[in-house]
ZAGUNU-727273 format. One record per residue (C-alpha): residue number from 1; residue in three letters; x, y, z. Coordinates in Angstrom, 1 decimal. Example, Ala and Ser with C-alpha at 12.3 -4.5 7.8 and 13.67 -1.06 7.14 Angstrom:
residues 2
> nr / rest / u / v / w
> 1 / ALA / 12.3 / -4.5 / 7.8
> 2 / SER / 13.7 / -1.1 / 7.1
END
This chain:
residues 233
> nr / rest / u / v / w
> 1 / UNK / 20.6 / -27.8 / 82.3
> 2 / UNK / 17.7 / -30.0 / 83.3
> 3 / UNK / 17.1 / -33.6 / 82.8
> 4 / UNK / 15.2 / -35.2 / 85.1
> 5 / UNK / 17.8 / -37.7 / 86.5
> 6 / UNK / 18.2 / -37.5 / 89.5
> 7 / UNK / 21.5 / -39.6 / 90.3
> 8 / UNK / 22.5 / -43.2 / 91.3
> 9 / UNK / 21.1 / -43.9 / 94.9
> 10 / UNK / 23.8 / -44.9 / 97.1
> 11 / UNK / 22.7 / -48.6 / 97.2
> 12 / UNK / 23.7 / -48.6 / 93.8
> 13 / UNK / 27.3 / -47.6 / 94.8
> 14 / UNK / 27.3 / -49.8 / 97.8
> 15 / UNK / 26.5 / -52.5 / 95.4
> 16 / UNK / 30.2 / -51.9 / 93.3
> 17 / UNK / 32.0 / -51.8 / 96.6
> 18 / UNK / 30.4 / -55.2 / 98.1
> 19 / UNK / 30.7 / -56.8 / 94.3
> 20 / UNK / 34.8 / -56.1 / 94.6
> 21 / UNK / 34.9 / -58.1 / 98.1
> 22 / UNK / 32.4 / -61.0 / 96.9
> 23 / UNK / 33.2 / -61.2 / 92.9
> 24 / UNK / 31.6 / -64.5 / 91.9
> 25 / UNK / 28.6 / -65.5 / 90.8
> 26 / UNK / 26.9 / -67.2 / 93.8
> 27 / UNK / 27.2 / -63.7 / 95.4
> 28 / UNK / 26.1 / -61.8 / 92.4
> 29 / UNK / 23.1 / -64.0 / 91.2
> 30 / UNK / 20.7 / -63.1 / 94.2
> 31 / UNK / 21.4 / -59.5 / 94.5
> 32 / UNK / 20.9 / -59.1 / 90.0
> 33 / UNK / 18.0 / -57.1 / 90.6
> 34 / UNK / 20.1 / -54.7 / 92.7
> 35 / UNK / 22.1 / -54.3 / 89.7
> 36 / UNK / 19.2 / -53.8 / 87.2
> 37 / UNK / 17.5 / -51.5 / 89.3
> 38 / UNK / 19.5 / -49.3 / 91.2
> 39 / UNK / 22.1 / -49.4 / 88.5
> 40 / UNK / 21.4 / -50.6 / 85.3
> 41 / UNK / 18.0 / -48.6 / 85.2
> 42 / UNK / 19.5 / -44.8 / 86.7
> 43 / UNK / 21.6 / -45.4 / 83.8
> 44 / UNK / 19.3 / -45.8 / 81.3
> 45 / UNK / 17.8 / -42.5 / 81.9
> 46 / UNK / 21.4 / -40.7 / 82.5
> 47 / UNK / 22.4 / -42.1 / 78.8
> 48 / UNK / 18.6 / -41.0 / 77.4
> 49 / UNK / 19.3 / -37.4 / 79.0
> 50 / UNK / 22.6 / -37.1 / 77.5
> 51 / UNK / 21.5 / -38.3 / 74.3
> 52 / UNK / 18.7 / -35.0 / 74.0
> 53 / UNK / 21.6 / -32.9 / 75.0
> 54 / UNK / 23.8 / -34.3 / 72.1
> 55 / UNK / 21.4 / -33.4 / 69.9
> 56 / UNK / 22.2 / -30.3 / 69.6
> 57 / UNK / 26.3 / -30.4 / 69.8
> 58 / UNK / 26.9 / -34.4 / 68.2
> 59 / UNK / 23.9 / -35.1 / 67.0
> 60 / UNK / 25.7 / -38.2 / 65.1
> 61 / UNK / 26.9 / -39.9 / 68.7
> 62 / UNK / 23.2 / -39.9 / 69.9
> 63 / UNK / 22.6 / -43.7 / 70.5
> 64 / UNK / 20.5 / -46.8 / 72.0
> 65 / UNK / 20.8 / -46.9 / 75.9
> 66 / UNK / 20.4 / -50.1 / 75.6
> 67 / UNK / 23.5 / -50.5 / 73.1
> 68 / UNK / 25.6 / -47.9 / 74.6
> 69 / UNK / 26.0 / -49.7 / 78.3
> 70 / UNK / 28.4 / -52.5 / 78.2
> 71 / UNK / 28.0 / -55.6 / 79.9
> 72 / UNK / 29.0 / -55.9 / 83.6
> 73 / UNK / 30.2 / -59.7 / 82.7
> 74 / UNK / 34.0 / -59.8 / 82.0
> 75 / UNK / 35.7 / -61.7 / 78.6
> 76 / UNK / 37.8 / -63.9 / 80.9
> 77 / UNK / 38.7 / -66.2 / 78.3
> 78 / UNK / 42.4 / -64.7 / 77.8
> 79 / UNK / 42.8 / -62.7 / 81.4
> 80 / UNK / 44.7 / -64.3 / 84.3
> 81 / UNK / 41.7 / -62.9 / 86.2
> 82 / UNK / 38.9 / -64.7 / 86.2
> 83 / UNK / 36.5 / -63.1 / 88.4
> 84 / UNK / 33.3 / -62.7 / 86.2
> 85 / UNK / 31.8 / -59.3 / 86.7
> 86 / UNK / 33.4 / -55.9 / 86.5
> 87 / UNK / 33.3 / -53.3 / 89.3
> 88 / UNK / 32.2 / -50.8 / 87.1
> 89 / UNK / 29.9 / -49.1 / 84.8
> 90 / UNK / 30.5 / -47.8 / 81.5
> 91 / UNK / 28.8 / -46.2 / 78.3
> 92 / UNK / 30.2 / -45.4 / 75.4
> 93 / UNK / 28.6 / -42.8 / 72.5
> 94 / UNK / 30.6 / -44.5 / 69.0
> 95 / UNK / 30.2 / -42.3 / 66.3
> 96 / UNK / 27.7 / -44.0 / 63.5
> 97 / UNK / 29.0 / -44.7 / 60.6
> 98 / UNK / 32.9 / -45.4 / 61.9
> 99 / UNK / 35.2 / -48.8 / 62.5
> 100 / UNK / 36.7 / -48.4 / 66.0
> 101 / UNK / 36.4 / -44.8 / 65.3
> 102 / UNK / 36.7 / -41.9 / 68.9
> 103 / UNK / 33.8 / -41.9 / 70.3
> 104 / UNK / 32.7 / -40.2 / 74.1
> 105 / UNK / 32.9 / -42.3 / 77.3
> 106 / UNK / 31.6 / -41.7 / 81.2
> 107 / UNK / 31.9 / -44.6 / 83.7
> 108 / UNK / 31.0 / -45.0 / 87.6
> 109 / UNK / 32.4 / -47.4 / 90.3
> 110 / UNK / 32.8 / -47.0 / 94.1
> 111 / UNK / 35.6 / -44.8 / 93.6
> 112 / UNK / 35.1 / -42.0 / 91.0
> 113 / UNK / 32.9 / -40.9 / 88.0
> 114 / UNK / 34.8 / -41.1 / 84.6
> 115 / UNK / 34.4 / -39.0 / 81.8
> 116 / UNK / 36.2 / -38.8 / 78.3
> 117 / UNK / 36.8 / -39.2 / 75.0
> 118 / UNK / 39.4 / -40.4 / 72.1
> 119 / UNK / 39.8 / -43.4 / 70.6
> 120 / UNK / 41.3 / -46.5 / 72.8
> 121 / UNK / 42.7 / -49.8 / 71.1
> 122 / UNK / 43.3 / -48.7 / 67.6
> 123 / UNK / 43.1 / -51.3 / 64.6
> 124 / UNK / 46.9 / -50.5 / 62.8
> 125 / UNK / 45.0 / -49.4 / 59.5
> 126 / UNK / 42.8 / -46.8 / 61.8
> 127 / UNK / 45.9 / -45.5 / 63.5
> 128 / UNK / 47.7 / -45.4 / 59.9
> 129 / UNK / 44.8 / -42.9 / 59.0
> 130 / UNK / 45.1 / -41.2 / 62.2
> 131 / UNK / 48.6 / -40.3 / 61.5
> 132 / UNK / 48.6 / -39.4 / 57.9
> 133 / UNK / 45.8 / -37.1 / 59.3
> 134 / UNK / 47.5 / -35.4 / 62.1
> 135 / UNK / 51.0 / -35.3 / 59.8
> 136 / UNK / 48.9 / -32.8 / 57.6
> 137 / UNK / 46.9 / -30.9 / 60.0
> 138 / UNK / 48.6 / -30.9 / 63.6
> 139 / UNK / 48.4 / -26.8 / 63.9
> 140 / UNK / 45.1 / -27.3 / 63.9
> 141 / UNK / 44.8 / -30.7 / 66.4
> 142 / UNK / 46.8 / -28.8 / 68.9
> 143 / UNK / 44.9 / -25.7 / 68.6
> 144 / UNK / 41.7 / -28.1 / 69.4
> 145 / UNK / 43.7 / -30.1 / 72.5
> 146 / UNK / 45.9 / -26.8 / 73.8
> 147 / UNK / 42.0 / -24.8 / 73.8
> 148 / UNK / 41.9 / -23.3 / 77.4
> 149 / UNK / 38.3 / -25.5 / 77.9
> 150 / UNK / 39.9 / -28.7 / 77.2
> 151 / UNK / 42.8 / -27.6 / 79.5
> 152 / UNK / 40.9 / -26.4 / 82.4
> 153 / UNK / 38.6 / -30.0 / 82.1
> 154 / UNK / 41.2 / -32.5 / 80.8
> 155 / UNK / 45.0 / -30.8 / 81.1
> 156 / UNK / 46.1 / -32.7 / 78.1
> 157 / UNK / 46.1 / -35.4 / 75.5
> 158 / UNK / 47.0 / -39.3 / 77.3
> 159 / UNK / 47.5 / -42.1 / 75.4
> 160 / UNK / 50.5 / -45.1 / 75.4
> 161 / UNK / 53.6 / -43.7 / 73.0
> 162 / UNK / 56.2 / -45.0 / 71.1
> 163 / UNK / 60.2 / -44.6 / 71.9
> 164 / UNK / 60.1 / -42.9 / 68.5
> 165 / UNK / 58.4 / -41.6 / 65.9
> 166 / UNK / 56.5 / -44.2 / 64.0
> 167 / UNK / 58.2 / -45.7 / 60.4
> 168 / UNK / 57.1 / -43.6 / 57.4
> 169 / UNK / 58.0 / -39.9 / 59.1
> 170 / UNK / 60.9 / -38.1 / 59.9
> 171 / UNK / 62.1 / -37.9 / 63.6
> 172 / UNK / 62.4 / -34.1 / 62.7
> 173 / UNK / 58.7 / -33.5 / 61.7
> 174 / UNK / 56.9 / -31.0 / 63.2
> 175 / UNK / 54.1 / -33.5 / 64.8
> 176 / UNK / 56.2 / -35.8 / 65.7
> 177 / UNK / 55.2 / -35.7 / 69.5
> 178 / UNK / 51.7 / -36.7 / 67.9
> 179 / UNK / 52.5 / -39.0 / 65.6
> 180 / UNK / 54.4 / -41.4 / 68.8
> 181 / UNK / 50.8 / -41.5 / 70.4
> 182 / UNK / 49.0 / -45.0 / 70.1
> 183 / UNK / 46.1 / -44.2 / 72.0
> 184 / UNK / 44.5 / -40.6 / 71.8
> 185 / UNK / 42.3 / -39.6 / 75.0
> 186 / UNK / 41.0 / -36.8 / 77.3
> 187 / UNK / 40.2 / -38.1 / 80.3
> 188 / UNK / 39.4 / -37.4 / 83.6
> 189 / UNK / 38.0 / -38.8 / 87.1
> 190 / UNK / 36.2 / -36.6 / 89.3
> 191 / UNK / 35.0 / -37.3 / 93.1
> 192 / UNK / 32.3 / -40.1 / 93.2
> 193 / UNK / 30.1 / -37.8 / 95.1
> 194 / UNK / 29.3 / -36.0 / 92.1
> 195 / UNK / 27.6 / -39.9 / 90.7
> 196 / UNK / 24.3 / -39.6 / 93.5
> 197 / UNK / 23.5 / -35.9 / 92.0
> 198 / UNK / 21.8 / -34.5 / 89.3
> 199 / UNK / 24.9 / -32.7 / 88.6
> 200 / UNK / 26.5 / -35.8 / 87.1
> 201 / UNK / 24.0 / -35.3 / 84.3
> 202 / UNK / 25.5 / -31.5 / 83.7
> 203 / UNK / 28.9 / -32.5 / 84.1
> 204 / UNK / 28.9 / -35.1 / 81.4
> 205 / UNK / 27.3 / -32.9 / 79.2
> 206 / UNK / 29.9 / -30.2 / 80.1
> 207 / UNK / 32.6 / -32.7 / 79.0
> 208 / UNK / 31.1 / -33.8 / 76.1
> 209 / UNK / 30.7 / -30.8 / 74.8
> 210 / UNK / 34.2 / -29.2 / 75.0
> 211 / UNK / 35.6 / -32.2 / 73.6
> 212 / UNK / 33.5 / -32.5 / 70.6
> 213 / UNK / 36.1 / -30.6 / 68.1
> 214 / UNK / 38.8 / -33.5 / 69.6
> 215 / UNK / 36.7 / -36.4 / 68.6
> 216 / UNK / 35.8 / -34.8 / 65.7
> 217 / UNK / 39.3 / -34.5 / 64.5
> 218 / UNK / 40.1 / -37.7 / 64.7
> 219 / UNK / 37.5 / -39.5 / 62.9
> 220 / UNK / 37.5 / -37.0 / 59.9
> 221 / UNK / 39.5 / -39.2 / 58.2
> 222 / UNK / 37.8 / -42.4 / 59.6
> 223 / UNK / 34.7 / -41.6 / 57.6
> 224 / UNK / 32.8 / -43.8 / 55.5
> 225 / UNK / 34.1 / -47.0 / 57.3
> 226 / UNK / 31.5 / -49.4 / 59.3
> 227 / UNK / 30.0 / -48.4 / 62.1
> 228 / UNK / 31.7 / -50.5 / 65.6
> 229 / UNK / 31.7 / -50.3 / 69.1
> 230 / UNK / 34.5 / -48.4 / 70.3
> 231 / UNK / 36.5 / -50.6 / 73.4
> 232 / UNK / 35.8 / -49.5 / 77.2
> 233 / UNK / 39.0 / -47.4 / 78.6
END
């Protein structure tokens, strides 16, 4: 697969590294256009190349670059840290039509690439559906998870769990390993060398792809609810 990007220059990189050393603002506000152009920009393009790939596999998780890059500036308004700008970049591909519904997910930092899917902090009501949802069809959710793709790229389903199996179902129930997730993901971090290459572009796209029956799944019964950003990992 060709695209056209050509990867994040290293200055870009070197930019994430120096930010963690010298995160404030009197650092970050002469070396912005560093960020918006060996950053901001490369990304951009990555997101509009991913998006023509998605066409053809999730066409409804195509997006605005613009709206799918979240802000480097951190909500520190209930965080004991209060350094104001993350060390990362991230994207997210929602789903249209869905409230805090699974969407796809690919960051970079000075440490690794990122790239995933599943659905993150979960609304009670959405994870309610979620359940009900997996209760009725798990043989087919781990048929979709356990596929030897998804294995061979992600290992296996992450996520926070309960002690136990969530009120309403029966600690015997044949899901009930599924039913104790509160967070369903597949994610994984590979070397950051792959971030200054044009392979980065196949390799999300390679991702993507395999998990697109996973993030499927879990908003079939989401559907019809408004359309929200899903949260960063």
């Amino acid at each position: 697969m060709r695209s056209g990007f050509p990867g994040f220059p290293a200055e870009g990189l070197a930019f994430f590294s120096a930010l963690q050393r010298n995160n404030r603002r009197e650092w970050f506000q002469p070396r912005k256009t560093v960020y918006e152009e060996k950053l901001k920009e490369p990304m951009r393009l990555l997101v509009a190349a991913v998006n023509s790939a998605m066409k053809r596999f999730a066409p409804d998780y195509v997006t605005d670059p613009d709206k799918a890059i979240y802000r480097i500036y951190r909500d520190t308004r209930f965080s004991k840290d209060k350094t104001p700008y993350k060390n990362h970049m991230a994207v997210s591909f929602a789903r249209r039509g869905s409230k805090c519904g699974a969407g796809f997910y690919f960051s970079i930092s000075h440490k690794e690439v990122g790239i995933g899917g599943g659905i993150y902090m979960v609304e009670p009501e959405t994870l309610s559906a979620i359940r009900r949802h997996l209760a009725e069809h798990h043989d087919e959710f781990r048929k979709i998870a356990g596929a030897r793709a998804v294995r061979r790229l992600f290992t296996a389903v992450q996520g926070e769990q309960l002690t136990r199996v969530p009120k309403g179902y029966c600690s015997d129930h044949p899901a009930a390993d599924l039913l104790r997730f509160k967070q369903y993901l597949l994610y994984v971090e590979l070397p950051l060398d792959l971030a200054t290459t044009p392979s980065l572009y196949t390799e999300v796209v390679k991702h993507f792809k395999v998990i697109t029956p996973f993030i499927e799944f879990l908003n079939a019964p989401l559907r019809g609810t408004p359309a929200r950003m899903p949260a960063v990992f």
